[in-house]
C-alpha positions as CSV (number, residue, x, y, z in Angstrom):
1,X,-31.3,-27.3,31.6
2,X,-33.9,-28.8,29.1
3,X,-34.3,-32.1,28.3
4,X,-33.3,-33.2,25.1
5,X,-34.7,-35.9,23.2
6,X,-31.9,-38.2,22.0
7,X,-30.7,-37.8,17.9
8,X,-31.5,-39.8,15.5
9,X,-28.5,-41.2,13.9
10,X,-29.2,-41.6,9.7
11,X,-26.2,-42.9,7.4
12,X,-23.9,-40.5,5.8
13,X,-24.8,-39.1,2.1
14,X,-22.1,-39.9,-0.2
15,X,-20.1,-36.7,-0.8
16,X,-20.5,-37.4,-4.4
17,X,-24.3,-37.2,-4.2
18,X,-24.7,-33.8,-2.6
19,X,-24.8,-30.7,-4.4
20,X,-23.9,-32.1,-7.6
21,X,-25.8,-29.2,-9.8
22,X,-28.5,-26.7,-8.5
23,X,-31.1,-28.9,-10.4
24,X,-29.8,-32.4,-8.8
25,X,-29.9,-30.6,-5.0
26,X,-34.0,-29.7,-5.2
27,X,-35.7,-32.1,-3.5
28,X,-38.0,-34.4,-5.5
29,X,-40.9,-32.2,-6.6
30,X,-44.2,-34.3,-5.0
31,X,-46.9,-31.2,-5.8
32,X,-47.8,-32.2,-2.6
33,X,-48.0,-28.3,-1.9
34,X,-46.6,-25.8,-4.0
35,X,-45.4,-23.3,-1.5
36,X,-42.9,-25.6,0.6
37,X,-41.7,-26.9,-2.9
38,X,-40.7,-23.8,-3.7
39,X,-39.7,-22.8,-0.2
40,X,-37.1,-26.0,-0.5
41,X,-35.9,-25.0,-3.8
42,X,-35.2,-21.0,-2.6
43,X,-33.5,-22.6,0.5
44,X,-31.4,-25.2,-1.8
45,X,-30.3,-22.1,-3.8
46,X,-30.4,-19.0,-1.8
47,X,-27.3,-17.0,-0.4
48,X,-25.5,-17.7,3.2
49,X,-26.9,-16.7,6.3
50,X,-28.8,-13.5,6.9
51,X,-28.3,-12.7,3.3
52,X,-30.4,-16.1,2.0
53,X,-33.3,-15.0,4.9
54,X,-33.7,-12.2,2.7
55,X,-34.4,-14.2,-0.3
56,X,-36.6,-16.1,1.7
57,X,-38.8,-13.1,2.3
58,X,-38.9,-11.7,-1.2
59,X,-39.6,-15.5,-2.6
60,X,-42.6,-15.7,-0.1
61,X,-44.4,-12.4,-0.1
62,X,-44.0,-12.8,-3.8
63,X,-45.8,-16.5,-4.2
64,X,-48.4,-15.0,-1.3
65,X,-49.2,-11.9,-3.5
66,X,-49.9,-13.8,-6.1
67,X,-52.2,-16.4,-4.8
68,X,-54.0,-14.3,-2.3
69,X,-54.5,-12.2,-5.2
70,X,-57.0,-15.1,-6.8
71,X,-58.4,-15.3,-3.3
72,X,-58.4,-12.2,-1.6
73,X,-58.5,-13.7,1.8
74,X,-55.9,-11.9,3.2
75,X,-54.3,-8.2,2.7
76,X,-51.9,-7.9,-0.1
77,X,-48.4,-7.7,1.2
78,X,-47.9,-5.0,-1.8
79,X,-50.4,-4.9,-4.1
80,X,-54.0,-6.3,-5.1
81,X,-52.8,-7.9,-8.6
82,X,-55.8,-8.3,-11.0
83,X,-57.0,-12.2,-11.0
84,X,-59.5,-14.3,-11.3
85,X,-61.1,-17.3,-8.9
86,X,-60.4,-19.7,-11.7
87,X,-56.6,-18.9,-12.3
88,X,-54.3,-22.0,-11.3
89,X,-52.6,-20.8,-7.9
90,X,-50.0,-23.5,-8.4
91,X,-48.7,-21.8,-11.7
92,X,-48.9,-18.4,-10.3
93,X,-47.1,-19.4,-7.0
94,X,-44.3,-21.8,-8.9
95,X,-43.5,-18.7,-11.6
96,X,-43.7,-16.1,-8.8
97,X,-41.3,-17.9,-6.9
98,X,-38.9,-18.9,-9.9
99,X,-39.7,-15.5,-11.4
100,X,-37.6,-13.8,-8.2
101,X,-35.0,-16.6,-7.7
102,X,-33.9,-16.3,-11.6
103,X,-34.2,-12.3,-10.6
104,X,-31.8,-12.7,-7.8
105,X,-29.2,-15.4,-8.9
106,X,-28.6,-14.2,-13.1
107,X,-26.2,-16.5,-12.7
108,X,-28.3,-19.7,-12.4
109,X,-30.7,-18.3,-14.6
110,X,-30.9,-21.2,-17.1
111,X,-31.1,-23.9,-14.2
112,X,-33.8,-22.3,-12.9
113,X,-35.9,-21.3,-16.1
114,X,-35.0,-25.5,-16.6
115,X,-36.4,-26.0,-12.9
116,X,-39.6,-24.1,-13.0
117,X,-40.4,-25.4,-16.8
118,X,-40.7,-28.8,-15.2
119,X,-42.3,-27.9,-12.2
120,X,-45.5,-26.3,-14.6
121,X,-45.4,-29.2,-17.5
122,X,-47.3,-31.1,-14.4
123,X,-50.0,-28.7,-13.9
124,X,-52.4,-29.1,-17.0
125,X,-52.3,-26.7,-20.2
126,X,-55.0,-24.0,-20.0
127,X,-55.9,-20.6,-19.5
128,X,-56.1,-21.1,-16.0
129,X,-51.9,-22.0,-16.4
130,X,-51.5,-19.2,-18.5
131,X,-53.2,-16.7,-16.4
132,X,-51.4,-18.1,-13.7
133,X,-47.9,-17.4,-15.1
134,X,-49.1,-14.3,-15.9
135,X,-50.1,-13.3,-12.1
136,X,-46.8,-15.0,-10.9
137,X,-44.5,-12.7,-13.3
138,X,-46.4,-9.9,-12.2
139,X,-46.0,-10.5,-8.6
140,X,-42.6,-11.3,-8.8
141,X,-41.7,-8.4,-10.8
142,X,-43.5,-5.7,-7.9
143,X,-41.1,-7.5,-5.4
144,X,-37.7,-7.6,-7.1
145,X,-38.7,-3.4,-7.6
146,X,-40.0,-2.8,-4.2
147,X,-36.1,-4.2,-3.0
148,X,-34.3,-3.3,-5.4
149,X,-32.7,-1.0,-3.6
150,X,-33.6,-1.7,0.4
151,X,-30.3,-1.3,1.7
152,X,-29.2,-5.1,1.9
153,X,-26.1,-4.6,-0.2
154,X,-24.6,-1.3,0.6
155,X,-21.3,-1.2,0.1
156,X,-19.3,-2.0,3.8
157,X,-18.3,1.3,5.4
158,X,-17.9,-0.4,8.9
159,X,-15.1,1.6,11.0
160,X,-13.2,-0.3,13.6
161,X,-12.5,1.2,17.0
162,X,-8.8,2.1,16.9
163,X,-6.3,4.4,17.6
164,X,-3.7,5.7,15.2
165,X,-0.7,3.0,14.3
166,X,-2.6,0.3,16.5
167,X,-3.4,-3.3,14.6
168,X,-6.7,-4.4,14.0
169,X,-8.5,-7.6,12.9
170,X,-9.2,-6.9,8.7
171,X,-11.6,-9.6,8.0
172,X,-14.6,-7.3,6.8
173,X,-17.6,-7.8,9.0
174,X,-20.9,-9.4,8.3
175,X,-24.2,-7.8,7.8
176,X,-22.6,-4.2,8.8
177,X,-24.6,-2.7,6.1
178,X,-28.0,-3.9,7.6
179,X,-29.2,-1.2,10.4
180,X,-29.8,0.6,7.9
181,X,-31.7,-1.7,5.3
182,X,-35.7,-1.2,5.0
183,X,-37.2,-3.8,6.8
184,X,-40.2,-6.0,5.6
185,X,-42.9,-5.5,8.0
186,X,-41.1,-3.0,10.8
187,X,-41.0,0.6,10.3
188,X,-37.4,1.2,11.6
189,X,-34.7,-1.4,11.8
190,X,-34.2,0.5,15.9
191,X,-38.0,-0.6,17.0
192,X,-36.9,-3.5,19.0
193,X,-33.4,-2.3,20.3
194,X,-32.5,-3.7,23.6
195,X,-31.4,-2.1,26.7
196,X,-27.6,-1.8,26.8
197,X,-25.6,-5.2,27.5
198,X,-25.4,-5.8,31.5
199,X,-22.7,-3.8,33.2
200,X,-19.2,-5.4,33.3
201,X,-18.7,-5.0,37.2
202,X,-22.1,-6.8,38.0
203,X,-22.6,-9.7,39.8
204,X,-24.5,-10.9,36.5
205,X,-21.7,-10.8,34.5
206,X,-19.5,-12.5,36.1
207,X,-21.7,-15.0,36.5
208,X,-22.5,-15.4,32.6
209,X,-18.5,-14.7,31.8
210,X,-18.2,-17.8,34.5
211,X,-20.4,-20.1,32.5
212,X,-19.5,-19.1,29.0
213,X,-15.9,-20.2,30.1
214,X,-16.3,-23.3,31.7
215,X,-18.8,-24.6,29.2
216,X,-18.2,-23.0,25.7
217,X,-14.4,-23.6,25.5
218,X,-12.6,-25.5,22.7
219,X,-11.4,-28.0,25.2
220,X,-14.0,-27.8,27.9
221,X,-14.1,-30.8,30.5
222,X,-17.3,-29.2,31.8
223,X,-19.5,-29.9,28.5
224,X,-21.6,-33.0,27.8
225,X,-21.2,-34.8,24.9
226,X,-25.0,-34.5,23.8
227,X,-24.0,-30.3,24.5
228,X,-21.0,-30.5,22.3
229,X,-23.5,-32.3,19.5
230,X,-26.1,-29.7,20.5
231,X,-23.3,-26.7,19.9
232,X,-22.1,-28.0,16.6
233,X,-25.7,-28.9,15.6
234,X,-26.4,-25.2,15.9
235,X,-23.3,-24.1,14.1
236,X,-25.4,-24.3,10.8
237,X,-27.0,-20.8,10.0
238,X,-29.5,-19.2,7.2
239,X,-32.5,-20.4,5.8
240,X,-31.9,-24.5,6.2
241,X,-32.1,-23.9,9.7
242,X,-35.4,-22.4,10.3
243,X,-37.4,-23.1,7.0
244,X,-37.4,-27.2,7.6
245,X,-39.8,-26.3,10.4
246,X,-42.8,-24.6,8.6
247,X,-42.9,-27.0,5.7
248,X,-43.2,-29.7,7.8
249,X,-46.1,-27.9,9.7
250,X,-47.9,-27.0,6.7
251,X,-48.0,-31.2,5.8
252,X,-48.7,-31.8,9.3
253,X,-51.8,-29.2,9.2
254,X,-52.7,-29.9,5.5
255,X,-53.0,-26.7,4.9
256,X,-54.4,-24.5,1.8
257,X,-52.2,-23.1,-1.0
258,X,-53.2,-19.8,0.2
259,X,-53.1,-20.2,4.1
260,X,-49.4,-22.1,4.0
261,X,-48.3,-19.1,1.4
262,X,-49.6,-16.7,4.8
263,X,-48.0,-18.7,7.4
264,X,-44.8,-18.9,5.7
265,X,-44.3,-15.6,4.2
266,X,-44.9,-14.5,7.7
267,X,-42.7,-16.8,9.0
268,X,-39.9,-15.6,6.0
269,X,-40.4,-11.8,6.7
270,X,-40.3,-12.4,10.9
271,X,-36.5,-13.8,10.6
272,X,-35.5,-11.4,8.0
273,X,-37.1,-8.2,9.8
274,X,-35.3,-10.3,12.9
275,X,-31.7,-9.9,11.2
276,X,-32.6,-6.3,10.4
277,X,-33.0,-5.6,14.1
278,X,-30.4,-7.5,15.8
279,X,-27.8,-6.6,13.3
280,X,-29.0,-2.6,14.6
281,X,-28.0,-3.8,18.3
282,X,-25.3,-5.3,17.5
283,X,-23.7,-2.2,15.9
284,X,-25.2,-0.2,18.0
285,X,-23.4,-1.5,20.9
286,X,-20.3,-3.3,19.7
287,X,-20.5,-5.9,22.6
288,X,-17.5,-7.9,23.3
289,X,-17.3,-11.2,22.2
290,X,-16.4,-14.2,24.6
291,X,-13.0,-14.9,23.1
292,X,-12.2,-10.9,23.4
293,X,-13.7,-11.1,26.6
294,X,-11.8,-13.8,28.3
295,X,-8.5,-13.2,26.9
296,X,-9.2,-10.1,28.7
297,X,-10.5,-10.9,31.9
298,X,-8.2,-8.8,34.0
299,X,-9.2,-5.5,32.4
300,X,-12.8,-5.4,33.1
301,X,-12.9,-4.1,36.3
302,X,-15.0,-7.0,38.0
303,X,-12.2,-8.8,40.2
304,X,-14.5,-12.1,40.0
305,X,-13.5,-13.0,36.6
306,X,-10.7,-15.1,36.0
307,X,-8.7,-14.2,32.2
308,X,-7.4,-17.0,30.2
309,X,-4.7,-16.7,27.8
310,X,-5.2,-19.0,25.6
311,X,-9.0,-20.3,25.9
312,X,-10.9,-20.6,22.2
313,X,-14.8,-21.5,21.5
314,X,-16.0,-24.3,19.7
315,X,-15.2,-23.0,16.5
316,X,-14.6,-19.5,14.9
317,X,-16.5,-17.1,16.4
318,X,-19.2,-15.1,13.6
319,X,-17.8,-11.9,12.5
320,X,-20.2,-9.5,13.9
321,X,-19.9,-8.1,18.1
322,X,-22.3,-10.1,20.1
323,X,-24.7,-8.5,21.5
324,X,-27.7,-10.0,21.2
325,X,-27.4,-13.2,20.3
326,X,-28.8,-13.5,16.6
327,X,-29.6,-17.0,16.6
328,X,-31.7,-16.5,19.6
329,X,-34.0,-13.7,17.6
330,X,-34.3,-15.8,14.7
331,X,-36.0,-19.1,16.6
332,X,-37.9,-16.5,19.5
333,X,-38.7,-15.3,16.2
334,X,-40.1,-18.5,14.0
335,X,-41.6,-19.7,17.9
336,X,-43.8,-16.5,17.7
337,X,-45.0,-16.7,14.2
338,X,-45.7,-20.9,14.6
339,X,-47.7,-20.0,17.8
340,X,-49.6,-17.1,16.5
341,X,-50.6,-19.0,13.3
342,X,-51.4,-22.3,15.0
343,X,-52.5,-21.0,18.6
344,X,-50.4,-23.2,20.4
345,X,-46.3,-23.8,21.5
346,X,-47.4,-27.5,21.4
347,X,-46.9,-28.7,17.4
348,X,-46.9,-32.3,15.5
349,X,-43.5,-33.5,15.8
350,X,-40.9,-31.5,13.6
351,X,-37.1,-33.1,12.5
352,X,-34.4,-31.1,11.3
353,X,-31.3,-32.2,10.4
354,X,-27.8,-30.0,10.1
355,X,-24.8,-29.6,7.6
356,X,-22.5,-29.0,10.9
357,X,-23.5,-32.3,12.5
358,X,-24.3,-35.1,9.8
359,X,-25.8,-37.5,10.4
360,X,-27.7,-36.1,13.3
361,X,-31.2,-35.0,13.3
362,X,-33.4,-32.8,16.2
363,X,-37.0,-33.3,17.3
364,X,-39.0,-31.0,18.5
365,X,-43.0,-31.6,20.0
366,X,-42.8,-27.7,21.3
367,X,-41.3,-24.0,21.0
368,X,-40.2,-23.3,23.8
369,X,-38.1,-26.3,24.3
370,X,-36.8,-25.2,20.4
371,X,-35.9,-21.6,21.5
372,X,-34.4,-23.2,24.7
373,X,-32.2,-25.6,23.1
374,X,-30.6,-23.5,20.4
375,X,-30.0,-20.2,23.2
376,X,-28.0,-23.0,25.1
377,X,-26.0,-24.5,21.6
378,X,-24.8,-20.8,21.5
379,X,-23.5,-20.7,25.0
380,X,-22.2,-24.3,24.8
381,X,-20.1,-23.2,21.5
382,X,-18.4,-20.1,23.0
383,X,-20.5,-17.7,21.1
384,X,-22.9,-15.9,23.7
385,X,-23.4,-15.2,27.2
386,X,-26.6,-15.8,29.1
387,X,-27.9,-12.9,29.4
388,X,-27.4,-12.0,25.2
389,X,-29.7,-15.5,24.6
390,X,-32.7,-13.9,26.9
391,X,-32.2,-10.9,25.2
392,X,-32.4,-12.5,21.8
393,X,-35.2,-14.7,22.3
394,X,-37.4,-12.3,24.0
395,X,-37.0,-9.6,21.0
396,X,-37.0,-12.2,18.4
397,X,-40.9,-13.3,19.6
398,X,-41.5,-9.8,20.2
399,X,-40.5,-9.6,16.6
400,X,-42.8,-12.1,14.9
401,X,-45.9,-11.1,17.1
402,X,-45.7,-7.9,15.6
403,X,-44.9,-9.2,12.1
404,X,-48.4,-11.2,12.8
405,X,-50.6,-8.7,13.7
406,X,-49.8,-6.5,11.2
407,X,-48.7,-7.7,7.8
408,X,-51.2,-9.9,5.2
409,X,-54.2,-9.4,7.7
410,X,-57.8,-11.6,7.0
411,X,-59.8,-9.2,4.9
412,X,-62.5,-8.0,6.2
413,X,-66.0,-7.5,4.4
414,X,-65.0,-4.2,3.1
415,X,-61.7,-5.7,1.9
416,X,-63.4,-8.2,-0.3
417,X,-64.4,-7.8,-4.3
């Protein structure tokens, strides 16, 4: 098991403080660096789960377009826009990303026009401002059309196994639309599908079906009480998960407008494409989750597991079959992006904190430790077996290499004006 270093334990926010409006949850804006002060303001306001990743993406490819575009260090992720070197690449990245959040939330429209008029009264009156609204409205606009229609919100046609007459849960499931949603950066949502889950009569699963019980029960007397923290810490999903950890690398690096709008578009586009592919296995298969799986113990043909009546995880278990484990291919997937970008799994000291344990914050000096510690939260709650997390985590890094070496390239000399 890893080591873990202990929490930090900060004072409760008031309940009264948090959330108040859209406007009052943004962080304060420091222009320290437009892109993560947009990045925090798409996160604040962006959809649950999978759903808000997707934002994510179409926010970030959209402020990289445009300031690449004044530039032109890196491939366009859709388009060369027209721009010149003297155009502000803080107004074009603030009104590209505002641009697509008003585009994707109508109904915060006038909090957000309200947002990102304040955000450009700091950046000085000019044509350099006004060009750069320009290029941000332009970029923006390519984005919302090129996913427009990518699939993401098909209408759910998921179809239960069943026979005739037979009862079925009817909570609609999450995310059954997305095998078939066009991904960012992969060419099929299938590239990455895993091998079939491990056979049910192997010595493997009964090992993992052993575990899962004993640790990842409601009432477990096996668990830690820093594993219980860890479990619930990882209960938290979407965008405020992840994101925390590339903003705080892009201060720690003191990176360029232009480079941090590469890093974390790439880092945005890995975890959605991510989604896209584990949400294809995971339909594909229709895996069993643990609280099927043990309440059923007796009927899976491997006399080594023991079936429990009654056992429960940690809390209720996601509505989608298990197989892999999705929060595994979303931090294999940031952990390959961060080490591609930065060229090492050692990174400054990152915190994160999480709305499912408050008051409790996570620190992490390298990736693999990261991907370690969240594919154990999800065995620890009752969510995944052991062999799902290595599945997971090995696709999701497969994932963001790919994403790395083959979306928003360096130019080359031919690519340049």
């Amino acid at each position: 098991m890893p080591v873990f270093r202990t929490p930090t334990i900060f004072p409760s926010i008031p309940a009264t403080l948090i959330g108040a409006s859209i406007t009052l949850a943004f962080p304060l804006t420091t222009f320290a660096n437009v892109i993560t002060d947009w990045d925090a303001k798409a996160v604040a306001v962006a959809a649950p789960g999978a759903f808000g990743q997707r934002e994510l993406a179409i926010v970030h490819v959209a402020m990289f377009d445009a300031v690449n575009a004044i530039e032109r260090r890196y491939r366009p992720y859709l388009a060369q826009l027209p721009a010149t070197n003297t155009t502000s690449r803080e107004a074009a990245a603030a009104t590209a990303a505002g641009t697509v959040l008003i585009g994707l939330h109508p109904e915060n429209a006038s909090e957000m026009r309200a947002t990102l008029a304040s955000y450009l009264a700091g950046i000085p009156d000019g044509n350099a401002k006004s060009e750069g609204v320009k290029l941000g409205e332009a970029a923006a606009a390519k984005v919302l059309q090129a996913r427009a229609n990518d699939g993401a919100n098909a209408p759910d046609a998921y179809r239960p196994r069943t026979t005739p007459g037979v009862y079925v849960p009817t909570v609609i499931t999450v995310a059954s639309t997305w095998p078939q949603m066009t991904p960012f950066a992969l060419t099929k949502p299938s590239q990455f599908r895993p091998q079939p889950p491990i056979p049910l009569g192997s010595a493997e699963w009964a090992t993992d079906y052993t575990e899962l019980k004993d640790y990842g029960g409601k009432t477990s007397a096996k668990r830690s009480a820093q594993q219980t923290e860890t479990a619930r810490f990882w209960l938290m999903v979407g965008p405020s998960a992840y994101h925390p950890i590339p903003r705080q690398l892009v201060t720690a690096k003191q990176m360029s407008i232009v480079d941090s709008a590469r890093f974390m578009a790439l880092f945005a586009v890995a975890l959605t494409d991510a989604y896209v592919a584990v949400f294809d296995a995971k339909y594909h298969y229709e895996f069993w989750r643990p609280i099927t799986a043990i309440r059923n113990g007796d009927i899976d043909n491997n006399p080594t597991t023991e079936r429990e009546a009654t056992w429960q995880p940690i809390d209720n278990t996601p509505l989608h079959p298990e197989y892999p484990c999705a929060h595994c291919i979303g931090s294999g997937a940031a952990a390959a992006v961060i080490e591609s970008v930065l060229g090492s799994a050692d990174i400054p000291e990152v915190a994160v904190t999480s709305s499912t344990a408050p008051g409790v914050t996570h620190r992490w000096t390298n990736l693999g430790v990261l991907t370690e510690e969240v594919a154990n939260a999800r065995i620890w709650a009752g969510f995944h077996y052991r062999f799902s997390t290595r599945v997971g985590t090995d696709m999701g890094r497969r994932i963001g290499g790919y994403v790395v070496k083959n979306v928003m390239q360096p130019t080359t000399t031919a690519d340049a004006r």
